[in-house]
PDB file of N, CA, C and O in Angstrom:
ATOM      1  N   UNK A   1     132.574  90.824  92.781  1.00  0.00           N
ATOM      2  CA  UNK A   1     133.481  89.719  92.577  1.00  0.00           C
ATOM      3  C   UNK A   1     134.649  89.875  93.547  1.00  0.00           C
ATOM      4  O   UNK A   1     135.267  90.939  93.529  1.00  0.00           O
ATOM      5  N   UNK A   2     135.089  88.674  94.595  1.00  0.00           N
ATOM      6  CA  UNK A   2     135.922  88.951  95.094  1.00  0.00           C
ATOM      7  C   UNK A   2     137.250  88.253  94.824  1.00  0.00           C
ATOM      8  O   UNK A   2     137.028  87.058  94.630  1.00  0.00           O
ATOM      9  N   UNK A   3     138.472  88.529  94.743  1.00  0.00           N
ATOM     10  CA  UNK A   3     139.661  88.192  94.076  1.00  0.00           C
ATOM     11  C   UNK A   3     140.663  86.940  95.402  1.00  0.00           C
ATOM     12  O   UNK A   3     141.488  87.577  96.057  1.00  0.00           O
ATOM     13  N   UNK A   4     140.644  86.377  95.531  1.00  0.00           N
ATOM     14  CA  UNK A   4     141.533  85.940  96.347  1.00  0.00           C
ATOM     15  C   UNK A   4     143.014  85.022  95.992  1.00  0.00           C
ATOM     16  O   UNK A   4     142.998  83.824  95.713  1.00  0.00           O
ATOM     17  N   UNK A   5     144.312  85.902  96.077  1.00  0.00           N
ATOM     18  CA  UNK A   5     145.168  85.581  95.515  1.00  0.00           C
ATOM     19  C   UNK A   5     145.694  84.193  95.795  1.00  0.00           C
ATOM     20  O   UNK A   5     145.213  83.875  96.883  1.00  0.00           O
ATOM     21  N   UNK A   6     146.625  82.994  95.230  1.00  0.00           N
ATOM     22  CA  UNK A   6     146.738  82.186  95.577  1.00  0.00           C
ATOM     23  C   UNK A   6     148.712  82.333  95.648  1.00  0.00           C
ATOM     24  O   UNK A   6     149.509  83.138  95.167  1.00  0.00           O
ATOM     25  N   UNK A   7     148.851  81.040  96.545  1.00  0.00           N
ATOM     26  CA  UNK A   7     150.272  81.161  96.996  1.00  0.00           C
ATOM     27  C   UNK A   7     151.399  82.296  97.474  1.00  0.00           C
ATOM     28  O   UNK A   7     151.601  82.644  98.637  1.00  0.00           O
ATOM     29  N   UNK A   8     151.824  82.600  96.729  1.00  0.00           N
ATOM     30  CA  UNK A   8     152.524  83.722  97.755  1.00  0.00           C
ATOM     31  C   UNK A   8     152.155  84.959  96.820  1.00  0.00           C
ATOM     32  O   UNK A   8     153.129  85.632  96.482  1.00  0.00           O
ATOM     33  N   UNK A   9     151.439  85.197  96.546  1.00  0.00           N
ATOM     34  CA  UNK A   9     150.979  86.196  95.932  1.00  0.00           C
ATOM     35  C   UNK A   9     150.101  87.579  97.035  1.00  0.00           C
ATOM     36  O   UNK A   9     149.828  87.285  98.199  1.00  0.00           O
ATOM     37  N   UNK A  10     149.830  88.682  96.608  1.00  0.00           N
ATOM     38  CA  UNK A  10     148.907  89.741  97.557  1.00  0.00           C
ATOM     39  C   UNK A  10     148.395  90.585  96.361  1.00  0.00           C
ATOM     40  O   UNK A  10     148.978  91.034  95.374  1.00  0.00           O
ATOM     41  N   UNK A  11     147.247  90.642  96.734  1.00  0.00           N
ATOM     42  CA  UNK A  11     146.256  91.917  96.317  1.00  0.00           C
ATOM     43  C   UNK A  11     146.370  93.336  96.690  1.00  0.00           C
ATOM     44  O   UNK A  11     145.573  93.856  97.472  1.00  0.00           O
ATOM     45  N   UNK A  12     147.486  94.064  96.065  1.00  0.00           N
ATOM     46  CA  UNK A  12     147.587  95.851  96.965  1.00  0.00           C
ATOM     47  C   UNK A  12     146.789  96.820  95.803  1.00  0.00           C
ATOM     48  O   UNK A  12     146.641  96.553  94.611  1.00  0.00           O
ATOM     49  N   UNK A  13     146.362  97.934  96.482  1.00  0.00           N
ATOM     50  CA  UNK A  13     145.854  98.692  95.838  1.00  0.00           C
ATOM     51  C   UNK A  13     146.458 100.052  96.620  1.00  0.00           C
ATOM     52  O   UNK A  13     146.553 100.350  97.810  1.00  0.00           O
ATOM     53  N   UNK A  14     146.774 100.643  95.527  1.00  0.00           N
ATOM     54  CA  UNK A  14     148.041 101.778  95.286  1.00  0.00           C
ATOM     55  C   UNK A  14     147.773 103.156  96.059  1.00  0.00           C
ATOM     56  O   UNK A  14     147.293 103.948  95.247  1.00  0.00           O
ATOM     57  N   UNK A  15     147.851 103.498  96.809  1.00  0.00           N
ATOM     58  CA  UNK A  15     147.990 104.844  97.465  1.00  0.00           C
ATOM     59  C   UNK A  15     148.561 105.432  97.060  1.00  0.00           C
ATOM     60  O   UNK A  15     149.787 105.397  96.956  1.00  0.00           O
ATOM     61  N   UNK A  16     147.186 106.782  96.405  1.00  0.00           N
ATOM     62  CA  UNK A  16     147.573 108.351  95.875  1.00  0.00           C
ATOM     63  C   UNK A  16     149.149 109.299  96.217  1.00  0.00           C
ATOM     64  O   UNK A  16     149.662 108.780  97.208  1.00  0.00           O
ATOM     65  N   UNK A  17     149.796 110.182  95.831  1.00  0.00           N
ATOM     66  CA  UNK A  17     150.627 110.139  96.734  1.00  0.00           C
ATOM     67  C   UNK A  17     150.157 111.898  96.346  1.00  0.00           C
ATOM     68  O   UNK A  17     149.359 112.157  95.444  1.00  0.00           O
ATOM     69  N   UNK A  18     150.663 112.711  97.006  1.00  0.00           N
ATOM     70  CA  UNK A  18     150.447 114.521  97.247  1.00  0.00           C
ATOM     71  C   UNK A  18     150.449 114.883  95.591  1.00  0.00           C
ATOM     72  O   UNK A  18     151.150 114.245  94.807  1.00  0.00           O
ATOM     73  N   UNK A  19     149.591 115.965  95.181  1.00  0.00           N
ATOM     74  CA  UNK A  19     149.191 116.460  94.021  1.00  0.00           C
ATOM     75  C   UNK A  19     150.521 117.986  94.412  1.00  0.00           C
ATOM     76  O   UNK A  19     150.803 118.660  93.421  1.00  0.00           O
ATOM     77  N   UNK A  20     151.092 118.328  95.537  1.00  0.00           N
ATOM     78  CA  UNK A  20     151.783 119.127  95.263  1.00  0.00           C
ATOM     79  C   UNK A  20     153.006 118.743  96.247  1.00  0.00           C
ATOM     80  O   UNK A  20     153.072 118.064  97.271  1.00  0.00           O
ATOM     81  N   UNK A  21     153.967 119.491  95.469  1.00  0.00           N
ATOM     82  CA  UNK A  21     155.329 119.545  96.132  1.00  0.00           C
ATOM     83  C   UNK A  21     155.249 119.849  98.005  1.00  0.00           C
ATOM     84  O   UNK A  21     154.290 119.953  98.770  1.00  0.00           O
ATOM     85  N   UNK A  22     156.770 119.918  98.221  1.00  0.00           N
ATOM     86  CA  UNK A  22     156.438 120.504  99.875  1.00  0.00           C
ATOM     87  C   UNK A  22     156.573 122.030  99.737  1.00  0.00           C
ATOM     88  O   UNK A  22     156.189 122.710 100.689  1.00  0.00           O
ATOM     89  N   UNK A  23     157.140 122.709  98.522  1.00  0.00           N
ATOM     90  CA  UNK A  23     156.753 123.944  97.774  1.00  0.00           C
ATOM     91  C   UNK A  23     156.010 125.023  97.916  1.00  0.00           C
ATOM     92  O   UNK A  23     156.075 126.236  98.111  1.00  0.00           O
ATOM     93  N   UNK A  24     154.891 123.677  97.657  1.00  0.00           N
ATOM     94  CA  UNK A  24     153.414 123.996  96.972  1.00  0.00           C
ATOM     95  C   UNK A  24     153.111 124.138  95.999  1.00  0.00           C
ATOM     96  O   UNK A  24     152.028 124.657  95.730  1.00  0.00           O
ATOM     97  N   UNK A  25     154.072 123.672  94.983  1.00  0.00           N
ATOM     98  CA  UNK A  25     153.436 123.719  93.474  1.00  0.00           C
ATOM     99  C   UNK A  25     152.888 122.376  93.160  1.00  0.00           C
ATOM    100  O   UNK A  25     153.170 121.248  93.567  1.00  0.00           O
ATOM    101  N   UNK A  26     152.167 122.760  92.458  1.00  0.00           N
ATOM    102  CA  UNK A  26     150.799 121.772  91.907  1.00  0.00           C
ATOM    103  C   UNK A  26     151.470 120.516  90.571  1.00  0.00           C
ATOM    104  O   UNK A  26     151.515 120.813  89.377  1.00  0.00           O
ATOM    105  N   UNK A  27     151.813 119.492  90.993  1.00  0.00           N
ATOM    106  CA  UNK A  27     152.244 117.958  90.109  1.00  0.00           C
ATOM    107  C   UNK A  27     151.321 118.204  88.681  1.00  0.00           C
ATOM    108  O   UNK A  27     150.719 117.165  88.949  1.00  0.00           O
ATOM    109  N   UNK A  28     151.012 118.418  88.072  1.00  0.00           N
ATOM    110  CA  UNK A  28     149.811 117.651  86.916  1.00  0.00           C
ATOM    111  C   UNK A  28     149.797 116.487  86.578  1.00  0.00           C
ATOM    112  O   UNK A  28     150.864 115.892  86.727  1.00  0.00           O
ATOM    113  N   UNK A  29     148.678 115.744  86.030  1.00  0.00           N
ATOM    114  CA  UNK A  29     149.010 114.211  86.074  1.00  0.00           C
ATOM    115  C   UNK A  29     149.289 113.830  84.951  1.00  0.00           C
ATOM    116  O   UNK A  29     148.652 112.883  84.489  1.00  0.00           O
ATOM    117  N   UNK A  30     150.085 114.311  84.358  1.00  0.00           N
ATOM    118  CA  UNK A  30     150.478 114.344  82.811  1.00  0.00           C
ATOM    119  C   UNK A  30     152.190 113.931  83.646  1.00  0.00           C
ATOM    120  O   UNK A  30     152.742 112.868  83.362  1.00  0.00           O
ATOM    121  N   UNK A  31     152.851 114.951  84.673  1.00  0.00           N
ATOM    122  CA  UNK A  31     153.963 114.640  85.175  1.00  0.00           C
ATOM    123  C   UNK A  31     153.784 113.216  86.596  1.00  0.00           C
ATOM    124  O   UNK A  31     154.789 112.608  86.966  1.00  0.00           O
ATOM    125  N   UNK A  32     153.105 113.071  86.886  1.00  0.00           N
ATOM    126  CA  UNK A  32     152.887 112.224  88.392  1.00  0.00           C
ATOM    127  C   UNK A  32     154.271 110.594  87.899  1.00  0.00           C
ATOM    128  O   UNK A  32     154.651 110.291  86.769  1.00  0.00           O
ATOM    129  N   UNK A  33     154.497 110.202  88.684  1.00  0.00           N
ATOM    130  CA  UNK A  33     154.623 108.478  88.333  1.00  0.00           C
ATOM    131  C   UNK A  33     153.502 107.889  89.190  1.00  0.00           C
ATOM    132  O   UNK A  33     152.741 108.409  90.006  1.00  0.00           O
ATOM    133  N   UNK A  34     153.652 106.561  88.716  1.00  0.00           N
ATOM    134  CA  UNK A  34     152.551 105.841  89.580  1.00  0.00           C
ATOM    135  C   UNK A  34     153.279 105.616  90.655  1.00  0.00           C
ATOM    136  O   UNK A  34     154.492 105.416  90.715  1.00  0.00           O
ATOM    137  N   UNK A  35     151.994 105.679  92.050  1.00  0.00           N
ATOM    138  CA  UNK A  35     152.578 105.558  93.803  1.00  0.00           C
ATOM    139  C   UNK A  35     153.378 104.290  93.213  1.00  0.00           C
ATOM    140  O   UNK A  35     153.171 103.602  92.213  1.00  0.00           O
ATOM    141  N   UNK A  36     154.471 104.240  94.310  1.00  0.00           N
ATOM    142  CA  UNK A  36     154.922 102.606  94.714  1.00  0.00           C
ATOM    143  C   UNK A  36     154.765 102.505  96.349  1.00  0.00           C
ATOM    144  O   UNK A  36     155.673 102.356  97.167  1.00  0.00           O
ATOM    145  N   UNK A  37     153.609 102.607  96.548  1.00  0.00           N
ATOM    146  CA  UNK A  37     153.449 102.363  98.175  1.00  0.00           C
ATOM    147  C   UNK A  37     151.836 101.826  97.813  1.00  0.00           C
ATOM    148  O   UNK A  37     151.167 102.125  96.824  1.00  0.00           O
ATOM    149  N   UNK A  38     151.496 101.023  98.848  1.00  0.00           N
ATOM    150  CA  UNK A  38     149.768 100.755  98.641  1.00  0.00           C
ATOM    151  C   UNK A  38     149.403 100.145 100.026  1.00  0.00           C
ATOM    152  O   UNK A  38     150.014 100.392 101.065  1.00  0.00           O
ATOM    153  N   UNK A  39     148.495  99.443  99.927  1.00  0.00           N
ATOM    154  CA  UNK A  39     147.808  98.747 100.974  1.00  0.00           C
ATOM    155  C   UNK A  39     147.551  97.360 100.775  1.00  0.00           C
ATOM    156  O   UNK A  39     146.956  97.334  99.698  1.00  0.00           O
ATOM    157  N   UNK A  40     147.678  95.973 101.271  1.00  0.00           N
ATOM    158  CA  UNK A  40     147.330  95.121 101.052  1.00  0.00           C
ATOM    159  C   UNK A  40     145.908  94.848 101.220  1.00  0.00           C
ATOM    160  O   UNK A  40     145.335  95.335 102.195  1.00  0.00           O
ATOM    161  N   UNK A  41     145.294  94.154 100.417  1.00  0.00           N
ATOM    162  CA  UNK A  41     143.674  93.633 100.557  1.00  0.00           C
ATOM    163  C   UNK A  41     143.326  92.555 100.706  1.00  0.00           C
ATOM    164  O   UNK A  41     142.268  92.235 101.248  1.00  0.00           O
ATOM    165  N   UNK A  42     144.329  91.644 100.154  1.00  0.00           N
ATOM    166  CA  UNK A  42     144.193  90.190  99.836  1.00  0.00           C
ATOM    167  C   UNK A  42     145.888  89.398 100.272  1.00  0.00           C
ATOM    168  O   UNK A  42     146.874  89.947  99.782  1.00  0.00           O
ATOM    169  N   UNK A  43     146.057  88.425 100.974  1.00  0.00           N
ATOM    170  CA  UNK A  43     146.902  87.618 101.102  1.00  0.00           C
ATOM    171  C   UNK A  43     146.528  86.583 100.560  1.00  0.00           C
ATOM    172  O   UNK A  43     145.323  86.332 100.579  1.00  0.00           O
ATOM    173  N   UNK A  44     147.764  85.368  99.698  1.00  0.00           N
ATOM    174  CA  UNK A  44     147.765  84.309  99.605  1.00  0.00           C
ATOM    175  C   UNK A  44     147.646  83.423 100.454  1.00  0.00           C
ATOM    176  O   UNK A  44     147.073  83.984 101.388  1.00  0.00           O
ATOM    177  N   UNK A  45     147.865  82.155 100.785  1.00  0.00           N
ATOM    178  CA  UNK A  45     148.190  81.532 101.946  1.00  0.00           C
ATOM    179  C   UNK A  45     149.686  81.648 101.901  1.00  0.00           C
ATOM    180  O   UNK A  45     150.141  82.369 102.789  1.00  0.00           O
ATOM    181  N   UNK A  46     150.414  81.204 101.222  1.00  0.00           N
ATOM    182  CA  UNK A  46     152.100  81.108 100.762  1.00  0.00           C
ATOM    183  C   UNK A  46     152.501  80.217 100.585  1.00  0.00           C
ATOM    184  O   UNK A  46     151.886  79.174 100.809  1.00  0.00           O
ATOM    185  N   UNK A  47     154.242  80.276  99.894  1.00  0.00           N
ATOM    186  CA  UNK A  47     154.230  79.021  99.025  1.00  0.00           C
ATOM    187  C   UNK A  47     154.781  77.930  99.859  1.00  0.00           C
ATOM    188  O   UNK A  47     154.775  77.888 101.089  1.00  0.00           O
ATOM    189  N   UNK A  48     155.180  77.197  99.173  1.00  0.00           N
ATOM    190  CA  UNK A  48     154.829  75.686  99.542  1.00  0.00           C
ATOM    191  C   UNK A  48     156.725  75.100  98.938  1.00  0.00           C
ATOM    192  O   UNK A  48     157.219  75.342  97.837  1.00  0.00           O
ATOM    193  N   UNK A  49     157.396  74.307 100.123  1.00  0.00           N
ATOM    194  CA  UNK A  49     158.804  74.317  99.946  1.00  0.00           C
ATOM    195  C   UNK A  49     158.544  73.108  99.424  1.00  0.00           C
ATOM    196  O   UNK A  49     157.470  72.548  99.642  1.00  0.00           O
ATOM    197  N   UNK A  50     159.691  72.464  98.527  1.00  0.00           N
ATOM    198  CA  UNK A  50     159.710  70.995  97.460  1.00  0.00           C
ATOM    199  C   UNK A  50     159.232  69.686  98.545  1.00  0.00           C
ATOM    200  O   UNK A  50     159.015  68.561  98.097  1.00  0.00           O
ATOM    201  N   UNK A  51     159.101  70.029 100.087  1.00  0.00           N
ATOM    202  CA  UNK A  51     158.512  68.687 100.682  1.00  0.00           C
ATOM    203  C   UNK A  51     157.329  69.044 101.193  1.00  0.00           C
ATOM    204  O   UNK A  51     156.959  68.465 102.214  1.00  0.00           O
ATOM    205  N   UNK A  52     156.362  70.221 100.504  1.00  0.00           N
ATOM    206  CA  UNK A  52     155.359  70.906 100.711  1.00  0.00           C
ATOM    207  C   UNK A  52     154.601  71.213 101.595  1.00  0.00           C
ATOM    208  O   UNK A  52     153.373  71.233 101.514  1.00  0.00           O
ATOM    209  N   UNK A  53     155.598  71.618 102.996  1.00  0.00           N
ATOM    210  CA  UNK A  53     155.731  71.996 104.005  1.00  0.00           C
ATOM    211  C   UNK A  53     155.120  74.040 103.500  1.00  0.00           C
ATOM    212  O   UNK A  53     155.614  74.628 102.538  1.00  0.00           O
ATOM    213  N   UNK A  54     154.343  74.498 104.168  1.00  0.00           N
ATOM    214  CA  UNK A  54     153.903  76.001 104.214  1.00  0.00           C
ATOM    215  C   UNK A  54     154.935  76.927 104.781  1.00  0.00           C
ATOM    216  O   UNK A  54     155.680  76.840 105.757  1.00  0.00           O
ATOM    217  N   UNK A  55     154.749  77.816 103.890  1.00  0.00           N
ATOM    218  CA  UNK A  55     156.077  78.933 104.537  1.00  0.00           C
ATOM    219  C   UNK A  55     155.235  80.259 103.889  1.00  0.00           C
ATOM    220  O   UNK A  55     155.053  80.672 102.743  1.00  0.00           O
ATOM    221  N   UNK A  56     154.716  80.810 105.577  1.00  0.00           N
ATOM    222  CA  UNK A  56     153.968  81.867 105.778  1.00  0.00           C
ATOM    223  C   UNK A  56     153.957  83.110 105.104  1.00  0.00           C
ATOM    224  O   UNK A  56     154.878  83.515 104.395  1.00  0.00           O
ATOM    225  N   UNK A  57     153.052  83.623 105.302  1.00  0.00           N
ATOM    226  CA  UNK A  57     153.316  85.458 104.779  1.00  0.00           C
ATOM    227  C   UNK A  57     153.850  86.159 105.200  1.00  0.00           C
ATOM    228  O   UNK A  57     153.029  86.783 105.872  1.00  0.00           O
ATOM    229  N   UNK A  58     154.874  86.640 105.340  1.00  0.00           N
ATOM    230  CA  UNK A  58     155.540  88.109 106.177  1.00  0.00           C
ATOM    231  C   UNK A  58     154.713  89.426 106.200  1.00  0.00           C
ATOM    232  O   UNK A  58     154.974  90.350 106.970  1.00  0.00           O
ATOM    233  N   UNK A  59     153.407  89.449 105.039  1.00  0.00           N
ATOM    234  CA  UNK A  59     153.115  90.642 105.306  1.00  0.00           C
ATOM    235  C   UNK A  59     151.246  90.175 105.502  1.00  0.00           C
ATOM    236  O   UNK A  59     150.787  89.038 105.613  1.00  0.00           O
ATOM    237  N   UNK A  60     150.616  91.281 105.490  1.00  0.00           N
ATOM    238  CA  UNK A  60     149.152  90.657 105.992  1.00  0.00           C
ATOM    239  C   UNK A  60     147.717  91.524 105.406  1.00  0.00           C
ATOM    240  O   UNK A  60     147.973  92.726 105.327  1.00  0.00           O
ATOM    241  N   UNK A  61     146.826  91.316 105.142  1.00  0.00           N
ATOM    242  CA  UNK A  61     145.896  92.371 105.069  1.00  0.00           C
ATOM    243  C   UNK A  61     145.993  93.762 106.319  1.00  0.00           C
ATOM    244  O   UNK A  61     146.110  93.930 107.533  1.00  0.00           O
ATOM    245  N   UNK A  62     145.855  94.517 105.076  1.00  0.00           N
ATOM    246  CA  UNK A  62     145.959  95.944 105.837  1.00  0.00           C
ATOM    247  C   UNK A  62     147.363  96.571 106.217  1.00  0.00           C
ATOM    248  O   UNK A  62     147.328  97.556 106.955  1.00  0.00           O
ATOM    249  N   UNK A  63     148.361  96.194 105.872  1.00  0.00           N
ATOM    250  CA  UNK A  63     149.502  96.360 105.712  1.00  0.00           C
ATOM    251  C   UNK A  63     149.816  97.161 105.097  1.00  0.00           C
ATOM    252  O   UNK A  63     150.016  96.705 103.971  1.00  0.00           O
ATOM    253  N   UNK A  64     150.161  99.005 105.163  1.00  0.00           N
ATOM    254  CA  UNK A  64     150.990  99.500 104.227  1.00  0.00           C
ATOM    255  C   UNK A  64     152.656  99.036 103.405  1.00  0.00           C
ATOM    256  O   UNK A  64     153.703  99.290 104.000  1.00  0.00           O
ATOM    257  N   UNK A  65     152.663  98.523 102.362  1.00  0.00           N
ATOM    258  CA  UNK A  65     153.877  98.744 101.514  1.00  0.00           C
ATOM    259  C   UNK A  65     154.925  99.096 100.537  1.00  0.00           C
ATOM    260  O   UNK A  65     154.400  99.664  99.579  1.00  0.00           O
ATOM    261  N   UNK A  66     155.803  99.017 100.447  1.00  0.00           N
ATOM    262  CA  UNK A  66     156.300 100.118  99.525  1.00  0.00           C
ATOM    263  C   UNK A  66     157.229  98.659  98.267  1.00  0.00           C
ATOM    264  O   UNK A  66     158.092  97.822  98.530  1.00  0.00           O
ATOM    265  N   UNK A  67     156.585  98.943  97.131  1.00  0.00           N
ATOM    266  CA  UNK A  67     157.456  97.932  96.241  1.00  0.00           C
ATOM    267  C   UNK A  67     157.468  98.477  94.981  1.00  0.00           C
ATOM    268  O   UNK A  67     156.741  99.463  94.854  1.00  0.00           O
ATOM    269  N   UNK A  68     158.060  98.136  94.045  1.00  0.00           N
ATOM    270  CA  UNK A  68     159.160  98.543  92.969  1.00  0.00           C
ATOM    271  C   UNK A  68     158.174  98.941  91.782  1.00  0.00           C
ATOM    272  O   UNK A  68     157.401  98.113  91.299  1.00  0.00           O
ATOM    273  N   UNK A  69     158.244 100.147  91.380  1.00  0.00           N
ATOM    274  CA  UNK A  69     157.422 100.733  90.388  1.00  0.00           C
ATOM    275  C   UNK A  69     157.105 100.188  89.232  1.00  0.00           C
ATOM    276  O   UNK A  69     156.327 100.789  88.490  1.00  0.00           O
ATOM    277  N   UNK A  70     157.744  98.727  88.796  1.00  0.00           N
ATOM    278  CA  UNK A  70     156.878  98.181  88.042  1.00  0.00           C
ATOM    279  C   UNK A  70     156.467  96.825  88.223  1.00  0.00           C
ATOM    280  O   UNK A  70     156.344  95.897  87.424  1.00  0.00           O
ATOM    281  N   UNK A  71     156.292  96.916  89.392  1.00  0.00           N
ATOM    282  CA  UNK A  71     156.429  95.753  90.012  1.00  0.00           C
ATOM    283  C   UNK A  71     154.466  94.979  89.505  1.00  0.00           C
ATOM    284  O   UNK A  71     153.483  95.651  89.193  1.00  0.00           O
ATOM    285  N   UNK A  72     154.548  93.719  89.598  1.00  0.00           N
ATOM    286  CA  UNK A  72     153.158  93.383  89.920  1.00  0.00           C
ATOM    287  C   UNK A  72     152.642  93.560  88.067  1.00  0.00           C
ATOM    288  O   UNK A  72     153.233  94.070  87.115  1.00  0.00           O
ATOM    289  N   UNK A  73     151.281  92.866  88.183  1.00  0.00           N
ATOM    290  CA  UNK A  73     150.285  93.202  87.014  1.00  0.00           C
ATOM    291  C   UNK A  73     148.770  94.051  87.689  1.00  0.00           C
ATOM    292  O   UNK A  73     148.234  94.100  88.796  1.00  0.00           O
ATOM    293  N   UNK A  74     148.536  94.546  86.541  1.00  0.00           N
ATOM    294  CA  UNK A  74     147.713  95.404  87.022  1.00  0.00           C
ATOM    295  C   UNK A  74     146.202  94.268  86.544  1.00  0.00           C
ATOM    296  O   UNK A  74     146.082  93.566  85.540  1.00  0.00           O
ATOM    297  N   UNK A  75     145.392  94.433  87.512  1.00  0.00           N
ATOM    298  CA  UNK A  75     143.904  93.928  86.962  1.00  0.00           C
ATOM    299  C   UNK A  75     142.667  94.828  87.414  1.00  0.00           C
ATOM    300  O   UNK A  75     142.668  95.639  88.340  1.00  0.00           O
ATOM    301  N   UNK A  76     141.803  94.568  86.716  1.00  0.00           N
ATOM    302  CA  UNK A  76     140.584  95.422  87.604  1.00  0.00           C
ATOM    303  C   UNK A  76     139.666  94.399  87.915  1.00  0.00           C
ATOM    304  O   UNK A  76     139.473  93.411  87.206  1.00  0.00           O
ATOM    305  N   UNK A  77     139.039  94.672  89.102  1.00  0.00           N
ATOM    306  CA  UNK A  77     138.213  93.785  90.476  1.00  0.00           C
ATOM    307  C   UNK A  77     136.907  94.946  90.198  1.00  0.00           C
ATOM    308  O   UNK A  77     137.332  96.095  90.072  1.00  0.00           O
ATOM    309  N   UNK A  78     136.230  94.880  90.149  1.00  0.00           N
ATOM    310  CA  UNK A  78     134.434  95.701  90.357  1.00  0.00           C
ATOM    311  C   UNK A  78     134.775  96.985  89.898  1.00  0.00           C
ATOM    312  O   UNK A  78     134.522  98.040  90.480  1.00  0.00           O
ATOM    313  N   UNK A  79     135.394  96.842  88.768  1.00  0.00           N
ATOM    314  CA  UNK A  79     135.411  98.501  88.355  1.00  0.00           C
ATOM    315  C   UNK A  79     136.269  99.341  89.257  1.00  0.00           C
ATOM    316  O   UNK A  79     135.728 100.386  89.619  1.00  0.00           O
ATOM    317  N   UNK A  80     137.967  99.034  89.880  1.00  0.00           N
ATOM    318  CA  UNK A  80     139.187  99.459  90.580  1.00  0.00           C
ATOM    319  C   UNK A  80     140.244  98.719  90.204  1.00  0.00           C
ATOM    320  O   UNK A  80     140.388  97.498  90.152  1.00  0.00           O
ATOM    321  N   UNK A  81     141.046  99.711  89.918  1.00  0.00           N
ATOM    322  CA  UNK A  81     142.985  99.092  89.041  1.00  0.00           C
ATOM    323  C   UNK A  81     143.015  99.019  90.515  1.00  0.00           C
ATOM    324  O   UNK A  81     142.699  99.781  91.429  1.00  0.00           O
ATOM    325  N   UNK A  82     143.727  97.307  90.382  1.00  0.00           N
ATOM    326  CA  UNK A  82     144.398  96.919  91.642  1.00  0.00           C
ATOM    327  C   UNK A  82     145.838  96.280  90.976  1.00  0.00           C
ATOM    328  O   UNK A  82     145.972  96.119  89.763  1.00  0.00           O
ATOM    329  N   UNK A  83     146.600  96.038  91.706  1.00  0.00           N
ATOM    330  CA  UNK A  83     148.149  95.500  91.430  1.00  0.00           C
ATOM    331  C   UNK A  83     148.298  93.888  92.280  1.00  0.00           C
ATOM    332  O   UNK A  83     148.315  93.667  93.491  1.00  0.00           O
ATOM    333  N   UNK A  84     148.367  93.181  91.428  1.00  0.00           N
ATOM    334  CA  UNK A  84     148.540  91.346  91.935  1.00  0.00           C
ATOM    335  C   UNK A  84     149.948  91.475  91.681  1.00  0.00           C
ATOM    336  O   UNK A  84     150.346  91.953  90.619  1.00  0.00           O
ATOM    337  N   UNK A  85     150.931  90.979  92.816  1.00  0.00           N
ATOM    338  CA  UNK A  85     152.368  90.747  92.706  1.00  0.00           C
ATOM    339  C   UNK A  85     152.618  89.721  93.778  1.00  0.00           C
ATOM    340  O   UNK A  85     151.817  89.418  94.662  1.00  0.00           O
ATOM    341  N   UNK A  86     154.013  89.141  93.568  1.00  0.00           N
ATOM    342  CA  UNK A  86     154.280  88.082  94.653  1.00  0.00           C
ATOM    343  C   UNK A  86     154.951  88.943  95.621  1.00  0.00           C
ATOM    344  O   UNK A  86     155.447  90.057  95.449  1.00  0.00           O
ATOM    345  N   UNK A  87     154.840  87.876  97.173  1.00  0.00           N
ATOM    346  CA  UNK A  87     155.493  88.772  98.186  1.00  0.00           C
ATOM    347  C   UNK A  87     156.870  89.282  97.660  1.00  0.00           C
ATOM    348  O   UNK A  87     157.143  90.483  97.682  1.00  0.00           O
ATOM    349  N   UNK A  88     157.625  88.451  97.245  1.00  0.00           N
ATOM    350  CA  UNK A  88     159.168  89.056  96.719  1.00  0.00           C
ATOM    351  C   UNK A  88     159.246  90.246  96.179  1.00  0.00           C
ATOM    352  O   UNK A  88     160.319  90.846  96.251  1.00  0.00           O
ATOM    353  N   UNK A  89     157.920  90.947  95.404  1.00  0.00           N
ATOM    354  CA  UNK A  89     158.241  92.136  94.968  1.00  0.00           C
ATOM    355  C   UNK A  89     158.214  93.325  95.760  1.00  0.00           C
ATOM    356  O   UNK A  89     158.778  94.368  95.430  1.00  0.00           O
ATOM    357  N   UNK A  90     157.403  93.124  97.048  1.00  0.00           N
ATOM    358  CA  UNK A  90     157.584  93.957  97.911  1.00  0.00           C
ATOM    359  C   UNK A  90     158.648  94.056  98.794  1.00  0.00           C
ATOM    360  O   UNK A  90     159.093  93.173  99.527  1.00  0.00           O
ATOM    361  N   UNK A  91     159.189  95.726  98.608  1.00  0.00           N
ATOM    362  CA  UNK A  91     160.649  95.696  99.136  1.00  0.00           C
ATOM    363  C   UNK A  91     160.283  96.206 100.592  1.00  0.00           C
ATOM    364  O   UNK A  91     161.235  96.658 101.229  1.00  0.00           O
ATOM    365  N   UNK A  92     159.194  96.201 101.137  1.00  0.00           N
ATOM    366  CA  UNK A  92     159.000  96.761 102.832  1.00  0.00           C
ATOM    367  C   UNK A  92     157.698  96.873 103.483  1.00  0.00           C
ATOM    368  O   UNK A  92     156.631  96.886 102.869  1.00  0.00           O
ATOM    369  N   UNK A  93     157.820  96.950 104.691  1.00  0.00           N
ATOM    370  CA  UNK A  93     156.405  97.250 105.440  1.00  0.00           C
ATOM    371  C   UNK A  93     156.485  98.483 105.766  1.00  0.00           C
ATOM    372  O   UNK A  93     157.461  98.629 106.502  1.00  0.00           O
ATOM    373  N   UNK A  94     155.761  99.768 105.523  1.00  0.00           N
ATOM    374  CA  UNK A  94     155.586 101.234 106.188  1.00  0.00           C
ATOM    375  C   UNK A  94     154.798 101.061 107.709  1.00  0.00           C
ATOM    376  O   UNK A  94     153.671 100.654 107.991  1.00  0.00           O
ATOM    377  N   UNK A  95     155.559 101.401 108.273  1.00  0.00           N
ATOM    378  CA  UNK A  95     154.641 101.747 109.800  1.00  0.00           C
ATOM    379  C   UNK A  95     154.542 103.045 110.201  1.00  0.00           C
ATOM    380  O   UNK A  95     153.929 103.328 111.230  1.00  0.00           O
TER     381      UNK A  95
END
């Protein structure tokens, strides 16, 4: 099943982040938070201004980004937690 978000919305799916410190001690996932960085998969087209003129995506498939830890709803696509949020919740592009 493939998901394709509508309006200014994106499809990211969440990038793991290090199981240990710069240390080297070992996180357990009892302590972890969830990443707030991921990857985009899916773009909307974007939304649409009151004389329904298009106003583009700033960000794009394949895009690393970093947005707000509770940002988005979570859904699952073929058996994978993915995160649906609007562009606004993403606070950046990682390069």
């Amino acid at each position: 099943m493939a998901l394709k978000p509508l309006q200014d919305r994106v499809l990211v799916r969440r990038i793991e982040s290090d199981e240990k410190t710069k240390g080297g001690l070992i996180i357990p996932d009892t302590a972890k938070e969830k990443p707030a960085e991921g990857e985009i998969i899916s773009c909307g087209d974007g939304a649409r201004k009151d004389s329904g003129e298009l106003i583009p995506m700033t960000v794009k498939d394949g895009d690393r980004v970093l947005f707000g830890k509770w940002s988005g709803t979570e859904v699952t696509v073929d058996g994978e937690e993915l995160l649906i949020m609007k562009e606004s919740d993403i606070l950046g592009i990682l390069s």
